[in-house]
C-alpha positions in Angstrom: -10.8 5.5 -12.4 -10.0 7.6 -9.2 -9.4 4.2 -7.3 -7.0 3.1 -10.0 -5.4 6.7 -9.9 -4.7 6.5 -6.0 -3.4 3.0 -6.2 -0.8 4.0 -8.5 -0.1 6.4 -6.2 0.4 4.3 -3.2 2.1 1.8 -5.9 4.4 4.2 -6.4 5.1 5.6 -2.4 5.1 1.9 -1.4 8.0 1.5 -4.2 10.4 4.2 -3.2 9.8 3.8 0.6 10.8 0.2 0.4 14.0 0.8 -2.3 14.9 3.4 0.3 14.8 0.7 3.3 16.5 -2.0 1.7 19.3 -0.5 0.0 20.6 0.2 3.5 19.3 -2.6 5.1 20.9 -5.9 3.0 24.1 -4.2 3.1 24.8 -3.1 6.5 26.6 -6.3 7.6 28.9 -5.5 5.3 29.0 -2.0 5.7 29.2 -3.0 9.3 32.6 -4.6 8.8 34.2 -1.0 7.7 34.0 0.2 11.4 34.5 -3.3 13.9 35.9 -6.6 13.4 34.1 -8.5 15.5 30.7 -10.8 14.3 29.0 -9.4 17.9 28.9 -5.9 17.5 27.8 -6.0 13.9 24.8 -8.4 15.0 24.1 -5.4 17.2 24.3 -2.9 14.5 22.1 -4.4 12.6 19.7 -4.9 15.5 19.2 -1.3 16.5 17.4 -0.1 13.8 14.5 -3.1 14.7 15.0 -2.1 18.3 14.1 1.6 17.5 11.3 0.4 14.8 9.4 -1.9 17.4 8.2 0.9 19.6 8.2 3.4 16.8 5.4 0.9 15.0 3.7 0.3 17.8 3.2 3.8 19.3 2.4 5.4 15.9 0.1 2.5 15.0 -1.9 3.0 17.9 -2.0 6.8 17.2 -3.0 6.7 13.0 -6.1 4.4 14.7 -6.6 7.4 17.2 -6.7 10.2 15.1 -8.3 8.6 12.5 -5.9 9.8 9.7 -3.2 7.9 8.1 -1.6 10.2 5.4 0.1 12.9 7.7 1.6 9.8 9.6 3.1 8.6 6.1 4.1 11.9 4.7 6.0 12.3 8.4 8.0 9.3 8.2 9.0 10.0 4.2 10.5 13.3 5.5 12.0 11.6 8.9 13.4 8.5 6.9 15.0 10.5 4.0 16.9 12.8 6.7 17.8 9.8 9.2 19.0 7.3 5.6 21.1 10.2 4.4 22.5 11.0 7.8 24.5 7.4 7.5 26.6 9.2 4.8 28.2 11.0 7.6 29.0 8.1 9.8 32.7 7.1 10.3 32.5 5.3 13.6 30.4 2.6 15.2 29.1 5.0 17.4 27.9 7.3 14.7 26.6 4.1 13.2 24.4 3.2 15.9 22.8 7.1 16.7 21.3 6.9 12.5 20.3 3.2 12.5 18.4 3.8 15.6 17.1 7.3 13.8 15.9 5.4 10.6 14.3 2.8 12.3 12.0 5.5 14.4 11.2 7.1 11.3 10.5 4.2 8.7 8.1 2.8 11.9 6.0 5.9 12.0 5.0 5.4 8.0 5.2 1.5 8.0 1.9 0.6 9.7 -0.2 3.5 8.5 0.7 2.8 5.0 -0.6 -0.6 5.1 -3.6 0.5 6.7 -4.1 3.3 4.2 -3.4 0.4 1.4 -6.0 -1.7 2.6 -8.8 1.2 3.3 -8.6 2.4 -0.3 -9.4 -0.9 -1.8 -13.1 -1.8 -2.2 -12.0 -5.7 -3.2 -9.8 -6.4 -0.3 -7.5 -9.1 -2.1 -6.7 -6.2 -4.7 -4.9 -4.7 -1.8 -2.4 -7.2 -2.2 -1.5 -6.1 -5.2 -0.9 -2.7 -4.5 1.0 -3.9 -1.5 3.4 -6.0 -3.3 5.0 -3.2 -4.6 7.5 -3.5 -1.0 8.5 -6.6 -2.8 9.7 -4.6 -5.7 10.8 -1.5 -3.5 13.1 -3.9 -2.1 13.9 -5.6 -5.4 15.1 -2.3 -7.0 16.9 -1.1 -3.8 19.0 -4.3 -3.5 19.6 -4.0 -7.5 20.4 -0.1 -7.0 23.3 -1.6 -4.6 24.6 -3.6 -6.4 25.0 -1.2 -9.5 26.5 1.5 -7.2 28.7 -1.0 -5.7 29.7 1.7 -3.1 28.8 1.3 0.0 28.7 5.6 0.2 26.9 6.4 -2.6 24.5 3.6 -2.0 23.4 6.3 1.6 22.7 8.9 -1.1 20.4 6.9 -3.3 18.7 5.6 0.2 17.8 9.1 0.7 16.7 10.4 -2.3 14.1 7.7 -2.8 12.4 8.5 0.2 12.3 12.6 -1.4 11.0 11.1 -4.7 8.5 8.8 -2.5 6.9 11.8 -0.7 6.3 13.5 -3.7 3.7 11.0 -4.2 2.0 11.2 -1.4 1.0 14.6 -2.4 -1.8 14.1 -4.1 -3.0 11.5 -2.2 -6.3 11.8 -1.0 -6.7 12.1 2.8 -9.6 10.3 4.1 -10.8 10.5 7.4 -11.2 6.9 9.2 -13.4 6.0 12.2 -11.0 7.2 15.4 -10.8 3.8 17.6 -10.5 5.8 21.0 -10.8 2.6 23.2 -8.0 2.0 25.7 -6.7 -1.2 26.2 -6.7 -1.6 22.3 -3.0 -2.6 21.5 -3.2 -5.5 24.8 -6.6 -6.7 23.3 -5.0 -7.1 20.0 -2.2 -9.2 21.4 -4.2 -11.1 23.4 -6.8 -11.9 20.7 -3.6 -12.9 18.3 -1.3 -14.2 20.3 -0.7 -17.7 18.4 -0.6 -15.3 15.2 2.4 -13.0 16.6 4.3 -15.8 18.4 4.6 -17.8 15.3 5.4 -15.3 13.3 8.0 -14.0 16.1 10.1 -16.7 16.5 9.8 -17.7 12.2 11.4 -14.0 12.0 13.9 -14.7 15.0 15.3 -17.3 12.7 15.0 -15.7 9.2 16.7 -12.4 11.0 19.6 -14.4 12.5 20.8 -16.2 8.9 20.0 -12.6 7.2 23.0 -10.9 9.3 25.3 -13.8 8.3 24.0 -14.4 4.4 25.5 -11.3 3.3 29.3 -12.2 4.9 29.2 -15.8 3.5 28.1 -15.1 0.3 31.5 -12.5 -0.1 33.2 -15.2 2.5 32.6 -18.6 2.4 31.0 -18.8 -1.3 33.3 -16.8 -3.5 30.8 -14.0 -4.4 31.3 -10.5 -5.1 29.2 -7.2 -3.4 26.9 -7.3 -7.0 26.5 -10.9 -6.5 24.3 -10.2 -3.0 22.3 -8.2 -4.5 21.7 -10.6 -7.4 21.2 -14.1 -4.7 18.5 -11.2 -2.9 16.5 -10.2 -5.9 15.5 -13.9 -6.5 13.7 -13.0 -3.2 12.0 -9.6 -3.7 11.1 -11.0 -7.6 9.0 -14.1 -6.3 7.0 -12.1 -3.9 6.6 -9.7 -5.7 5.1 -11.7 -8.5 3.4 -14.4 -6.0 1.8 -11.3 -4.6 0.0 -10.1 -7.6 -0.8 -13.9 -8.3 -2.7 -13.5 -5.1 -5.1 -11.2 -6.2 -6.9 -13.1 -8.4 -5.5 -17.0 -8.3 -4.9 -18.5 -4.7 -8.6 -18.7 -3.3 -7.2 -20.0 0.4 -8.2 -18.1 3.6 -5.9 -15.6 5.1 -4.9 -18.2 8.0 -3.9 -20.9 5.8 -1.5 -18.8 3.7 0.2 -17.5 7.1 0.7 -21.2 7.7 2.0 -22.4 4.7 4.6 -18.7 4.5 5.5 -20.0 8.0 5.9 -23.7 7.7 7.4 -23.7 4.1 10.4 -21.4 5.3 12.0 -24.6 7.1 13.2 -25.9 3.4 14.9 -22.4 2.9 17.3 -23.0 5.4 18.2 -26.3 5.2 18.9 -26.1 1.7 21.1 -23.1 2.6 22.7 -25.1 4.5 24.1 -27.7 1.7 25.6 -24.1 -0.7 29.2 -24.2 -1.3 28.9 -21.5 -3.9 26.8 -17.8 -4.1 24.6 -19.0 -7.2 23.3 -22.2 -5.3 21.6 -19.5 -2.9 19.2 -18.4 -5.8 16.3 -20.8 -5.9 16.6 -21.2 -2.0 15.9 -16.9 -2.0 13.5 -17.3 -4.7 11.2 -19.8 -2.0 12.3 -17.3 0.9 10.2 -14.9 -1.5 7.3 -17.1 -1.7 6.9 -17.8 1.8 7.1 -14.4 2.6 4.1 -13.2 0.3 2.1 -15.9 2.0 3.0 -14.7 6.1 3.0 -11.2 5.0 -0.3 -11.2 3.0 -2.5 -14.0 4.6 -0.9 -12.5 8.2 -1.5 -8.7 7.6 -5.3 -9.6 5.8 -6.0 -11.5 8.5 -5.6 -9.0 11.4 -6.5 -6.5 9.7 -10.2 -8.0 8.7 -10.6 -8.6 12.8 -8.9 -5.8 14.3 -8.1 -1.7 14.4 -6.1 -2.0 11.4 -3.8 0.2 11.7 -2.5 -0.9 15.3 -3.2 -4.8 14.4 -0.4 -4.1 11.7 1.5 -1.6 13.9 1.9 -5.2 16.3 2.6 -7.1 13.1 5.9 -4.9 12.1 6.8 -4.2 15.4 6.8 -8.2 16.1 8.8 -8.3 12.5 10.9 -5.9 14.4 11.7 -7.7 17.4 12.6 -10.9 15.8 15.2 -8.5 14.1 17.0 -7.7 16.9 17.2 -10.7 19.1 18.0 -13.0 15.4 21.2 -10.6 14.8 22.3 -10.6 18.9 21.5 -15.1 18.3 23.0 -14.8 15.4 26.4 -12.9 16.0 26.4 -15.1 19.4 26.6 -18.8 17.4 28.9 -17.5 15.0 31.5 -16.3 17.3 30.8 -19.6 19.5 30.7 -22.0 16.4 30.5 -21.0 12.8 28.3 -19.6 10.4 26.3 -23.0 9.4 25.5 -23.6 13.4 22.9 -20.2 12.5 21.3 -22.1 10.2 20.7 -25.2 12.1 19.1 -22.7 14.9 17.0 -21.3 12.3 15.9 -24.8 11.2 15.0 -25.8 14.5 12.8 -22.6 16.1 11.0 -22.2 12.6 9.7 -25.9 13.1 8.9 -24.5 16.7 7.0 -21.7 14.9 5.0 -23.7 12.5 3.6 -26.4 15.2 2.8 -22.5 17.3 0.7 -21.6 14.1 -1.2 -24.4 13.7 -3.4 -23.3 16.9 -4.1 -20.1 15.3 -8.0 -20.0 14.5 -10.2 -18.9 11.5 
């Protein structure tokens, strides 16, 4: 009964911390083009708050590992992210932009890793994790819904915050256990070393999801005829398949960890060139809905994986932070093609170095 009480808990943390991430995040192309014209700088925009987040999940990993504690880092980056996501109510410039993306991403890395961790720790059955976990699926779900409800682009800042508040208060009566401290130095380059097939497939997979992501947004208002409600409507398709596919995991796909992280990272090929053929917003829907699918695969047979093998809290420190990277060189490629050639020349790139990833995970071990 007390395990079922905490995961509800962490159900319920997981929820709000991810609502609070994604209302923001979907939306800041668009927000983007409020403060500069040009397709470049909003590719960089978008890519700041990754650039802050990789060494921000990387350095607090490490550290949860360290000290052997993972709620104080979590309760940290609820209090961190609901100042740095309300602070972008404030921004009127592309300079103001830039200083709170770069704060939110340092603060949503310090939670990110540890949470996962914590998530995994408190579960007994291992694959039940995953269902507790899945609840970022629906965080991101309700933010992207919450969006399109407001359908203002202020308020939406507002909401952002107040989720991570209502997220903290969860955390409170977590429980805080105290992990075995992995002091060993040289951890974080072992743990590269160890999974380097695993990160570079997933980096450059995420390179090209994160370079048709800055662009989606702008051609579904654009080129497809869509409104702001309609983004949020082709998105949940996504969040709604993982989130679902997720729970499914628990109990119905018996494959090893590796071979779902190969079939999340190969399968994403078909997402893009069917996104390629849209001419109109709704067509995106069932190509979202498989983005969704391959996404519960990499994310759960990926994260599993490491963190089965590894320090767990740093393994998935590397893991986010990788996720991270990918996010800002895919906006900066991105922004780059479409200025050079047009939007649909993003998703031919993405075709092409997601291939490159899949053959790059195929040498990835059990």
């Amino acid at each position: 009964m007390q395990k079922v009480q905490v995961n509800n808990l962490v159900r319920s943390a997981t929820f709000f911390q991810h609502a609070g991430i994604s209302i923001v995040f979907v939306f800041m192309p668009i927000i983007a083009q409020g403060v500069t014209e040009s397709v470049f700088e909003i590719g960089l925009l978008v890519a700041s708050f990754s650039f802050a987040q990789i060494l921000s999940e990387i350095y607090f990993g490490r550290h949860s590992d360290k000290k052997g504690t993972r709620l104080k880092f979590i309760r940290i980056g609820f209090i961190g992210c609901a100042i740095a996501f309300g602070m972008h109510y404030f921004a009127t410039d592309l300079s103001m932009f830039f200083l709170v993306r770069i704060a939110a991403g340092i603060a949503s890395g310090i939670m990110i890793p540890a949470m996962i961790a914590y998530t995994y720790e408190a579960n007994v059955d291992k694959k039940r994790a995953a269902t507790v976990i899945s609840f970022h699926a629906l965080g991101w779900m309700a933010g992207i819904a919450a969006a399109g409800l407001a359908n203002d682009l202020q308020l939406i800042f507002l909401i952002s915050a107040a989720s991570f508040v209502v997220g903290l208060l969860f955390t409170i009566r977590l429980p805080n256990p105290e992990q075995e401290k992995e002091v060993e130095p040289g951890t974080t380059k072992k743990v590269i070393s160890k999974n380097k097939f695993l990160f570079l497939s997933l980096l450059l997979r995420h390179i090209g999801a994160a370079a048709v992501w800055v662009i989606l947004p702008i051609m579904i208002v654009d080129k497809w005829g869509g409104e702001l409600y309609h983004i949020s409507i082709v998105y949940t398709a996504n969040t709604m398949t993982a989130f679902i596919l997720m729970n499914v995991m628990a109990s119905k796909i018996h494959l090893s960890n590796i071979t779902k992280f190969k079939i999340g990272v190969g399968s994403t090929t078909f997402v893009f060139v069917g996104l390629s053929f849209v001419t109109e917003w709704w067509m995106a829907m069932p190509f979202m809905s498989l983005v969704g699918a391959t996404w519960a695969f990499l994310f759960i047979g990926g994260n599993f994986h490491l963190m089965d093998n590894n320090p767990r809290s740093t393994s998935t420190g590397i893991f986010s932070s990788t996720l991270s990277i990918a996010t800002v060189v895919g906006p900066v490629i991105a922004g780059t093609i479409a200025f050079l050639f047009d939007y649909v020349a993003v998703m031919y790139f993405a075709i092409a170095i997601i291939v490159c990833a899949f053959a790059v995970s195929l040498k990835v071990k059990k």
